[in-house]
C-alpha positions in Angstrom: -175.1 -5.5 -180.5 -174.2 -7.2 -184.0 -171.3 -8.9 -184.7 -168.2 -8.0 -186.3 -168.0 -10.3 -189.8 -164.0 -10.6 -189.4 -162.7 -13.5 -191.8 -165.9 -13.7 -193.3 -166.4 -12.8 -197.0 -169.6 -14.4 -198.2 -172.1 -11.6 -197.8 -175.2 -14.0 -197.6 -173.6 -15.1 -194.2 -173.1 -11.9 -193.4 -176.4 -10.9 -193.2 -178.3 -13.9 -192.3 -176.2 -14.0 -189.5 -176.9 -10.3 -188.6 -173.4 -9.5 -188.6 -172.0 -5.6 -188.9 -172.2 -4.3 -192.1 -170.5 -1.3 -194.0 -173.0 -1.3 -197.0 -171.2 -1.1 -200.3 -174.3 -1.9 -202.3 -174.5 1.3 -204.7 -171.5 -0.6 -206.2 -174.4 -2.3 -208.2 -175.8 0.9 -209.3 -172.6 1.7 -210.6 -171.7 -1.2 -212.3 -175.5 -1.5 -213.9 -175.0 2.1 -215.1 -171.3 1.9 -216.6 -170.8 1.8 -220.4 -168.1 -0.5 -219.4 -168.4 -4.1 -219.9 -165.7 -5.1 -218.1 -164.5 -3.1 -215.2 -161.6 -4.4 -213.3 -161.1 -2.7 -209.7 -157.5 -3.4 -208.3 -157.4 -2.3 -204.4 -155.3 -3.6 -201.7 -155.4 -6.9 -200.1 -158.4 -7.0 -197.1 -160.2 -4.4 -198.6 -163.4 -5.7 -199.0 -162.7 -6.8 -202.5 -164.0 -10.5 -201.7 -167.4 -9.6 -200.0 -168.1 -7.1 -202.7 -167.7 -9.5 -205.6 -170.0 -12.0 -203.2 -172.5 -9.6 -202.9 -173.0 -8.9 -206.7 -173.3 -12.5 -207.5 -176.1 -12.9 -204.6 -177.9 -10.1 -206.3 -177.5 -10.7 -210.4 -177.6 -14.5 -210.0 -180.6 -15.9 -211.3 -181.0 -19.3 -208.9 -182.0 -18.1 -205.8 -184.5 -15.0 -204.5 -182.0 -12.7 -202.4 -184.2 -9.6 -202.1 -184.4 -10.3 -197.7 -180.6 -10.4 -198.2 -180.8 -6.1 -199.4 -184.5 -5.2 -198.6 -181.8 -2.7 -195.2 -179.7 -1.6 -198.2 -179.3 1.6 -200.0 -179.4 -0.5 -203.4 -183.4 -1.5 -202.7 -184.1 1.7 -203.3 -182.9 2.3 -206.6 -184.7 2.3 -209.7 -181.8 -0.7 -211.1 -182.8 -3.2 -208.0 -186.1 -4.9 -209.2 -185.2 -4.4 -213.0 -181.6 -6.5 -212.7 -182.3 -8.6 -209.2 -182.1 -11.9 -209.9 -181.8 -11.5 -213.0 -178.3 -13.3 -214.4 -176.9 -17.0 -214.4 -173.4 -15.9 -212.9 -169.8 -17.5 -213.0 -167.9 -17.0 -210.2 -163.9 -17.5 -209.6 -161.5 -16.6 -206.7 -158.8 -17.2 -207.6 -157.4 -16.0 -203.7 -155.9 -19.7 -202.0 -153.7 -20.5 -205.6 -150.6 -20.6 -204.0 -148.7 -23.0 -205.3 -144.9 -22.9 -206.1 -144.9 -24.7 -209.7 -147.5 -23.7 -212.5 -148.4 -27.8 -212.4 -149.6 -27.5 -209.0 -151.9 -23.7 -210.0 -152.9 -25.2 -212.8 -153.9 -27.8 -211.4 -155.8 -25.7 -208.4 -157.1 -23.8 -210.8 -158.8 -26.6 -213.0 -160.4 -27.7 -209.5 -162.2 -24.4 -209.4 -163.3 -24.3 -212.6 -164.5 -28.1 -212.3 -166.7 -27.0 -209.2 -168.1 -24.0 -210.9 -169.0 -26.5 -214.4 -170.4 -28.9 -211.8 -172.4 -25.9 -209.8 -174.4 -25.3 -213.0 -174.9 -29.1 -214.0 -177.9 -29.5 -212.6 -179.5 -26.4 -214.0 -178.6 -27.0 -217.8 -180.1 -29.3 -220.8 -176.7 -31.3 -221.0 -178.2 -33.2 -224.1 -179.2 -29.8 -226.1 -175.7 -29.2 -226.5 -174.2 -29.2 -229.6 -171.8 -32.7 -230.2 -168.5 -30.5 -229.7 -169.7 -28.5 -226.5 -171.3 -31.1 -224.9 -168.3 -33.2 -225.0 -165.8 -30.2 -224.0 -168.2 -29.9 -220.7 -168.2 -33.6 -219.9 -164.2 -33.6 -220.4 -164.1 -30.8 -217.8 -165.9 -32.5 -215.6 -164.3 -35.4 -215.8 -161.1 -34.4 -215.3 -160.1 -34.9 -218.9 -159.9 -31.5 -220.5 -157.0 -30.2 -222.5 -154.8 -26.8 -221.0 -156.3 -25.4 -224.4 -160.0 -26.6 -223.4 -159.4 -25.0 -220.1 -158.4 -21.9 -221.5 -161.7 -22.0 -223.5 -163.9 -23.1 -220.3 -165.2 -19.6 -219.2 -166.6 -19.0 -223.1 -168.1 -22.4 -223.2 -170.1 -21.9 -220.0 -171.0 -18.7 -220.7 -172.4 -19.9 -223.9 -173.7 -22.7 -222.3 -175.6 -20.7 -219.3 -176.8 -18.2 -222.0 -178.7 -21.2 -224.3 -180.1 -22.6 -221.0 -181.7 -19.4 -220.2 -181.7 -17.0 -223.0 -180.4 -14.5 -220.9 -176.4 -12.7 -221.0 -174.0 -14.1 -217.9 -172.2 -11.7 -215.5 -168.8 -13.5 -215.2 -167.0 -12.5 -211.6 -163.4 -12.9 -211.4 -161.9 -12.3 -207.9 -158.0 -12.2 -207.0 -157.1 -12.5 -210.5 -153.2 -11.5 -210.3 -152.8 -12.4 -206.8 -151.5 -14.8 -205.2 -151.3 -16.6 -209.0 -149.5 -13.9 -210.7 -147.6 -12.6 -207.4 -146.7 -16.6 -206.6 -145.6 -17.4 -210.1 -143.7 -14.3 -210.5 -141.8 -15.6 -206.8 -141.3 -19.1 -207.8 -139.8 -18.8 -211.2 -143.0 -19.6 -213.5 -144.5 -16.7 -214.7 -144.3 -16.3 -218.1 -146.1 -19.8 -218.7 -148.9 -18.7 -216.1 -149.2 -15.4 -217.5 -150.1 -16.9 -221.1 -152.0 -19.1 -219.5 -154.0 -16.6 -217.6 -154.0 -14.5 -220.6 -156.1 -16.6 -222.6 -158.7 -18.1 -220.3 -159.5 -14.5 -219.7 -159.6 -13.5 -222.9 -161.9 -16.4 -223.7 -164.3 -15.3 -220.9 -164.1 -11.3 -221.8 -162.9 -10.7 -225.4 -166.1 -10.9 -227.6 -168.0 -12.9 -225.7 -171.2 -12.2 -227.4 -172.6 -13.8 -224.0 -171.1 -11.5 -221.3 -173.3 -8.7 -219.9 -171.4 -7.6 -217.0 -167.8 -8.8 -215.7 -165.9 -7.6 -212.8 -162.6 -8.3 -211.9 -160.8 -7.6 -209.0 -157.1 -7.8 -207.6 -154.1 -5.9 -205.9 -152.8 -4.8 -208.9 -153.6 -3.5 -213.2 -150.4 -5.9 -214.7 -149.8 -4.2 -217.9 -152.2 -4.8 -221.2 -149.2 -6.5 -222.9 -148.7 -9.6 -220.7 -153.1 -9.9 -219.5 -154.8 -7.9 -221.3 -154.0 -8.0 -224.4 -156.6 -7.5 -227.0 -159.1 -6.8 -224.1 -160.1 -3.2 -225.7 -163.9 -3.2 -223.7 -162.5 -3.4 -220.0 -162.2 -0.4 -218.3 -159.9 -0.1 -215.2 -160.6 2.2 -211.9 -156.9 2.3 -209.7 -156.2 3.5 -206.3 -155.7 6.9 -208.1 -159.1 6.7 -209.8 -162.8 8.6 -208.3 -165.0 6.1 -209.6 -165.6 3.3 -207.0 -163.3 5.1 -204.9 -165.4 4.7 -201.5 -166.7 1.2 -202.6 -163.9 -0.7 -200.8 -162.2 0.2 -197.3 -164.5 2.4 -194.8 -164.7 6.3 -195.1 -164.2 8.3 -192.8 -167.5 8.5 -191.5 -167.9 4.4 -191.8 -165.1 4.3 -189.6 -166.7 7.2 -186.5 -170.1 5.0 -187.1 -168.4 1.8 -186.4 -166.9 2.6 -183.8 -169.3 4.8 -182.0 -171.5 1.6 -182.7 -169.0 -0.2 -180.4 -168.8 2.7 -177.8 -164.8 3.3 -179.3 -165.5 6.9 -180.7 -163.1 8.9 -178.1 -160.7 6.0 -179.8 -160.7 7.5 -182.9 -157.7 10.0 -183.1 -155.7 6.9 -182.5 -156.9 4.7 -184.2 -157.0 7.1 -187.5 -152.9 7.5 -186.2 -152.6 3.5 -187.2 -155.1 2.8 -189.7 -156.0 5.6 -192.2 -153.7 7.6 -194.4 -154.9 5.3 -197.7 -156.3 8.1 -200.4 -158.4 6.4 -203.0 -159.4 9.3 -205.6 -160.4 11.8 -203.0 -161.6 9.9 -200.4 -159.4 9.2 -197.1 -160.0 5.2 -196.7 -159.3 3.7 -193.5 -158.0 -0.5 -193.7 -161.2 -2.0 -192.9 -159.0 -5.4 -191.7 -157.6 -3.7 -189.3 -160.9 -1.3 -187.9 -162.7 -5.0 -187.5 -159.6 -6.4 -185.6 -158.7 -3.6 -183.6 -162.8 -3.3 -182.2 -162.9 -7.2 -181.5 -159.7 -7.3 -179.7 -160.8 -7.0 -176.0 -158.4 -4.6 -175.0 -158.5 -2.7 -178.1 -154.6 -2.8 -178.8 -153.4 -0.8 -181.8 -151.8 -3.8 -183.2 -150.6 -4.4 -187.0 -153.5 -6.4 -187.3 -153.2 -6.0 -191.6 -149.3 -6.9 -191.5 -150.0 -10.2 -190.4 -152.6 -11.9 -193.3 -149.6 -12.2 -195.2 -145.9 -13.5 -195.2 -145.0 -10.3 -197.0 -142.3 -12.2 -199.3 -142.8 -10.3 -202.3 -142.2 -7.1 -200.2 -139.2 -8.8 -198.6 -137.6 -9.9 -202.4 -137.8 -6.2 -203.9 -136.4 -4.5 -200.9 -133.8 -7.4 -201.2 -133.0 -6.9 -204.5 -133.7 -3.0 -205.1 -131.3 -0.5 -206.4 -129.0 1.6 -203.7 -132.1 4.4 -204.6 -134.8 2.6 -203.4 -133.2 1.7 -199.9 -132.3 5.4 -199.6 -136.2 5.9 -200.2 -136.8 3.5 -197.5 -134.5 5.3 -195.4 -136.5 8.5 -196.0 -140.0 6.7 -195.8 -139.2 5.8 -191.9 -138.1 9.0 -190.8 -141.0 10.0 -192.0 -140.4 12.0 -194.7 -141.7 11.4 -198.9 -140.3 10.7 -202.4 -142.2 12.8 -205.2 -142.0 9.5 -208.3 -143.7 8.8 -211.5 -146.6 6.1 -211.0 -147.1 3.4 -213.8 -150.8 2.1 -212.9 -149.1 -1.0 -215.8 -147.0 -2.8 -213.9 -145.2 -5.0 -216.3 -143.8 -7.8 -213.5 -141.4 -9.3 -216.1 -139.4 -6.0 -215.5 -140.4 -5.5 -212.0 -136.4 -5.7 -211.0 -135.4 -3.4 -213.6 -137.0 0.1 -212.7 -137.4 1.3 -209.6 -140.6 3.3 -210.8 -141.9 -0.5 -211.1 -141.4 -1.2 -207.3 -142.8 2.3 -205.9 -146.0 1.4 -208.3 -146.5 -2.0 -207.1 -146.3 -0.9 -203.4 -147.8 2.2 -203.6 -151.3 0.1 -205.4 -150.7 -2.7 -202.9 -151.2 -0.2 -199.9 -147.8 0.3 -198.5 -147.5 3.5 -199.8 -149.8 6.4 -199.6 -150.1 9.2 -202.4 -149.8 12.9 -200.3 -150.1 14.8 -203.5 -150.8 13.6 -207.3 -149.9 15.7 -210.7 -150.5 15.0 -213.8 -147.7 15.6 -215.9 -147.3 15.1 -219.8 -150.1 12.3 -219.3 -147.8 10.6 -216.5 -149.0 10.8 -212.9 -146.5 12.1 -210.1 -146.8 11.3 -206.6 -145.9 12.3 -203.3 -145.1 8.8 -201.7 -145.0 8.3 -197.7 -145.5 5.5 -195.9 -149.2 5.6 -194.8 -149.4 4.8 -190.9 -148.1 3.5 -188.0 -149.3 -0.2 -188.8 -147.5 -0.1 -192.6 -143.9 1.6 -190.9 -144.1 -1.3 -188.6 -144.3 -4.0 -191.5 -141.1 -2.1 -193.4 -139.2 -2.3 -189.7 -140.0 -5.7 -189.3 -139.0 -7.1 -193.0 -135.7 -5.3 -192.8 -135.7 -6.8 -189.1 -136.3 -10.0 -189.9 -134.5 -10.4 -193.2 -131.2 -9.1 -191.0 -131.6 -11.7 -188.1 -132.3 -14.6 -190.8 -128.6 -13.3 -192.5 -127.1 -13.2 -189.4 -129.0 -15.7 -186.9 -127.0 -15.8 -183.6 -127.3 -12.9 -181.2 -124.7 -11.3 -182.4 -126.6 -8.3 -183.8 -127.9 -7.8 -180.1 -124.9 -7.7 -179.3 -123.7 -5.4 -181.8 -126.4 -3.1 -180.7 -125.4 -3.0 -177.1 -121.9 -2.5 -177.5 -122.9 0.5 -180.0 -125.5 2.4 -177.7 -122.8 1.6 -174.8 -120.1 3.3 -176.4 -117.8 -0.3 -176.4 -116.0 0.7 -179.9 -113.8 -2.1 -180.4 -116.7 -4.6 -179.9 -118.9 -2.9 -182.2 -116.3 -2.2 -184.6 -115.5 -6.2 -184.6 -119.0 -7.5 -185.2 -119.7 -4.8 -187.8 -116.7 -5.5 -189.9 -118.2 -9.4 -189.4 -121.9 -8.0 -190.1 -120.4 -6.3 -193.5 -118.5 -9.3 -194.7 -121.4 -11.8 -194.4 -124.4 -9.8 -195.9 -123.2 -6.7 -198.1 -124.9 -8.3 -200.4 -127.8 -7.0 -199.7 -126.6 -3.8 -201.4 -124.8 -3.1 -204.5 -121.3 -2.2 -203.9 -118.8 -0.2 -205.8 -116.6 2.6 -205.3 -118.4 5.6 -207.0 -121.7 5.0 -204.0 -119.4 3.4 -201.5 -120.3 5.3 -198.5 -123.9 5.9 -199.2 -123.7 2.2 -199.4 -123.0 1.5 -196.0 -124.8 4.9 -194.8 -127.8 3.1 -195.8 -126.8 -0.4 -194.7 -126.2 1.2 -191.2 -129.2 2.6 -191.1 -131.2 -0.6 -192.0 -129.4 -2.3 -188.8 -130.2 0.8 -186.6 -134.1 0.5 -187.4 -133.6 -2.1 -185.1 -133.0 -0.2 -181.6 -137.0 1.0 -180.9 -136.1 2.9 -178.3 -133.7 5.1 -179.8 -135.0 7.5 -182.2 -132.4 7.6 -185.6 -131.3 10.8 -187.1 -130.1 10.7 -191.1 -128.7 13.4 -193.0 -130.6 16.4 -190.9 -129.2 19.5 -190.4 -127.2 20.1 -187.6 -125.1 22.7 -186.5 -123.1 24.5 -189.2 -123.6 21.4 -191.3 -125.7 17.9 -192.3 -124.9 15.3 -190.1 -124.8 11.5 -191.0 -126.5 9.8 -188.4 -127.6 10.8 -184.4 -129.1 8.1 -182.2 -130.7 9.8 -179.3 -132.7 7.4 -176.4 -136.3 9.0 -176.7 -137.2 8.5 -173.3 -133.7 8.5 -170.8 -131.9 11.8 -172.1 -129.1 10.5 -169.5 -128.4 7.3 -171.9 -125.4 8.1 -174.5 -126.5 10.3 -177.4 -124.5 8.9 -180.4 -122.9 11.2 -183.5 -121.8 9.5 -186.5 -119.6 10.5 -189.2 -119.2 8.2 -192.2 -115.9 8.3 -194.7 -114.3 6.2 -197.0 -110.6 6.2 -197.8 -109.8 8.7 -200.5 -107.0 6.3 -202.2 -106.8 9.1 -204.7 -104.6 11.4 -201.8 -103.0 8.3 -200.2 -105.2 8.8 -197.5 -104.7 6.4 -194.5 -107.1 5.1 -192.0 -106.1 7.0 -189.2 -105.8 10.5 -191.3 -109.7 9.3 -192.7 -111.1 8.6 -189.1 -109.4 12.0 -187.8 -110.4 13.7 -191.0 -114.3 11.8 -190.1 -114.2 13.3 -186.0 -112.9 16.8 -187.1 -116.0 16.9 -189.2 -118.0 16.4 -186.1 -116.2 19.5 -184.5 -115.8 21.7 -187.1 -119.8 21.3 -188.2 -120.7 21.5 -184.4 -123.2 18.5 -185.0 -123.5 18.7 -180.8 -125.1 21.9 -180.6 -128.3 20.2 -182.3 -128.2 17.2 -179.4 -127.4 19.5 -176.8 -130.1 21.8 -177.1 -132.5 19.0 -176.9 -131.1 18.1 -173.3 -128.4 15.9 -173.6 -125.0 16.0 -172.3 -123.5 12.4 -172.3 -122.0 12.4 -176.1 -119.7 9.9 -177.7 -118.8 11.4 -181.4 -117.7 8.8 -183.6 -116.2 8.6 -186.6 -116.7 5.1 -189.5 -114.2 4.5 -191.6 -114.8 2.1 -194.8 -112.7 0.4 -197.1 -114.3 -1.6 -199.1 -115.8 -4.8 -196.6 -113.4 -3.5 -193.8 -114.4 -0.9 -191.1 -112.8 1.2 -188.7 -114.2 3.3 -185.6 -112.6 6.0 -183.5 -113.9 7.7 -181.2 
């Protein structure tokens, strides 16, 4: 039985070592037979993007034979594989481990790679037919002595350089070009001077490079034209949203049955479809390929969140952090399952990221936290149906919220605030809330005119945390739409919990006693219980919350 390739993303190893392989190869075709010249290809991270790009520099690159490395492929049979094998010096960046928190430290990581990739094709070139001027400007680059502007121009002057050498155009392969670099930078507090800076060594390997004969970039996501791509007009981009190259990265449907019936894990598949699909790239249903590989290698097989945990997550952490009241009400929806129909802007412009909302349902719908049920094209503006895409993805939005709460509030007294809630110990809970609420409302954006859905939402982000209750939002219920029902989804003995959220209306004097009466009549009058009773409870504490500004009240 072959092996399963997980962490590995140079393709030569990959099949010298006889490890399990999905084969992508009619990328090649498609790439050969494009008008574009420069085709960038933004997918989410663990998608394959890596082993793709490795691929396609094993098979254009002009130093080594590689046809034993696709003679099993579909690509050796094409009519492109003996006219362009071989055929191409290539320059290759990945960009991928730039993670640094100052734009000395990338720039400085990033100088390193390009050194390596000068010094790669050393050995190969006539150093002395160089003109004065280029010669030099190679020397200083591998010397370590290269200006930020000669670094900039570095991609050009190889290509140049590779092309005199062998009278023959360069396919230039850029992988992870906006991420970590552009993500880090946008984090840590530099990215307008990386963007530039990005900006023009791109520009200097793709815009009129009389050189270039094929480039390929890839990444999580298209940043807007203005701040990378400007002036680029030959590069032609294929999203998430796109049919082209849409079952190049991430395994099909089928790929997935194969693999696993390879591994004897076919009668696993219902499941494992429950956690791991749900991605729609053009019209193909994509399963995370990460976490196929992880879940087939683990010896038990466990369902785990194999893809949430390659990454920290901390850009996905900052823009729930900072997002608008909206957006957490989104959330909210998200986990109960449920979608938000939004505009999708495939140009994310990251400067702005914090201003628009449409901006953060983009960038995590493209980065593979959000799935698309239904797209529209409206007045040349696509519409989507957003819902979170599995089981694995609602577990990463649980556990950021999860974490980010414990880090605010670090003892145990959220446990405890829990526990006194689900057993019906009122003046506990309503203590450590009011304590909860005056150490991290910030979180939300506070004022009078969206005061209670304010702390509707807050509440709900502090419920996520009780897994085995199931948490009912603003459903209907009775003769009316209740706020919030917790309901133990296995012991229907436990207390079933209604909620009834008010603030005081200071216009009609109201008190707090005549707003938490006002709150528990609610619950009566609507006959919220009939909706809990008929699903076998009878143990029911009705509640209601009272807010004024960072003060609560409870009554039960």
């Amino acid at each position: 039985m072959k092996r399963l390739p997980i962490g590995i993303s140079d393709f030569r190893r990959v099949i010298i070592d006889n490890n399990y392989f999905v084969d992508k190869s009619l990328i090649i075709q498609e790439l050969i037979n494009s008008n574009a010249q420069v085709t960038l290809l933004p997918r989410p991270r663990r998608f394959g993007k890596t082993l793709n790009l490795f691929m396609l520099k094993y098979f254009f690159e002009n130093q080594k034979e590689s046809e034993e490395l696709f003679k099993d492929l579909k690509i050796y049979k094409t009519d492109e594989f003996k006219k362009h094998l071989n055929r191409y010096p290539v320059i290759f960046l990945s960009f991928k481990d730039i993670k640094q928190r100052s734009f000395e430290s990338s720039y400085s990581k990033l100088y390193s790679l390009i050194q390596e990739e000068f010094m790669r094709h050393f050995e190969e070139i006539d150093i002395d037919s160089l003109n004065f001027l280029d010669r030099l400007n190679y020397m200083n680059i591998l010397e370590g002595k290269a200006t930020q502007h000669n670094i900039e121009n570095s991609l050009s002057l190889l290509s140049k350089t590779l092309f005199k050498q062998y009278s023959q155009q360069v396919v230039i392969l850029i992988d992870e070009y906006d991420t970590p670099p552009i993500h880090a930078s946008y984090l840590h507090g530099y990215y307008s001077e990386f963007i530039e800076f990005i900006r023009n060594l791109l520009s200097g390997a793709f815009k009129d490079n009389v050189f270039l004969y094929r480039g390929v970039i890839t990444g999580i996501l298209r940043v807007s034209r203005e701040s990378i791509f400007s002036g680029l007009n030959n590069i032609a981009t294929y999203t998430i949203l796109d049919t082209r190259y849409s079952d190049k990265f991430g395994f099909t449907i089928n790929e997935t049955k194969e693999i696993l019936d390879s591994f004897g894990l076919i009668d696993k598949y219902i499941k494992v479809s429950d956690s791991y699909n749900g991605y729609k790239i053009g019209e193909e249903t994509i399963f995370n390929p990460w976490s196929i590989l992880n879940f087939i290698d683990n010896p038990q097989h466990e369902l785990l969140p194999y893809w949430a945990n390659t990454s920290s997550n901390e850009l996905l952490k900052h823009l729930i952090t900072i997002s608008s009241l909206n957006f957490k009400k989104s959330l909210e929806q998200w986990l109960n399952g449920d979608s938000i129909k939004t505009e999708i802007d495939s140009n994310i412009v990251f400067s702005e990221i914090e201003k628009n909302d449409k901006n953060i349902y983009s960038l995590l719908f493209f980065s593979g936290y959000l799935k698309c049920l239904n797209k529209e094209l409206i007045e040349k503006r696509y519409y989507c149906d957003l819902a979170i895409p599995n089981r694995e993805v609602k577990y990463i939005f649980k556990n950021i919220i999860s974490s980010w709460l414990n880090e605010s509030f670090r003892d145990d007294r959220l446990k405890v605030l829990l526990n006194a809630l689900v057993n019906g110990e009122i003046k506990l809970f309503e203590r450590l809330f009011s304590e909860f609420v005056l150490e991290i409302l910030s979180f939300y954006d506070v004022n009078r005119k969206n005061e209670e859905a304010v702390y509707h939402a807050f509440l709900i982000g502090i419920l996520i945390s009780l897994n085995d209750y199931e948490v009912i939002s603003n459903r209907e219920s009775g003769l009316g739409r209740v706020d919030i029902i917790l309901l133990h989804k296995e012991d229907k003995n436990r207390l079933a919990i209604i909620m009834e959220l008010k603030t005081i209306d200071e216009f009609e004097e109201e008190t707090t006693e005549k707003a938490l009466d006002k709150a528990l009549r609610q619950i009566e009058e609507k006959r919220y219980e009939v909706e809990v009773k008929k699903r076998g409870y009878s143990n029911i504490l009705k509640m209601g919350v009272v807010f004024d500004g960072k003060r609560v009240w409870v009554k039960r």
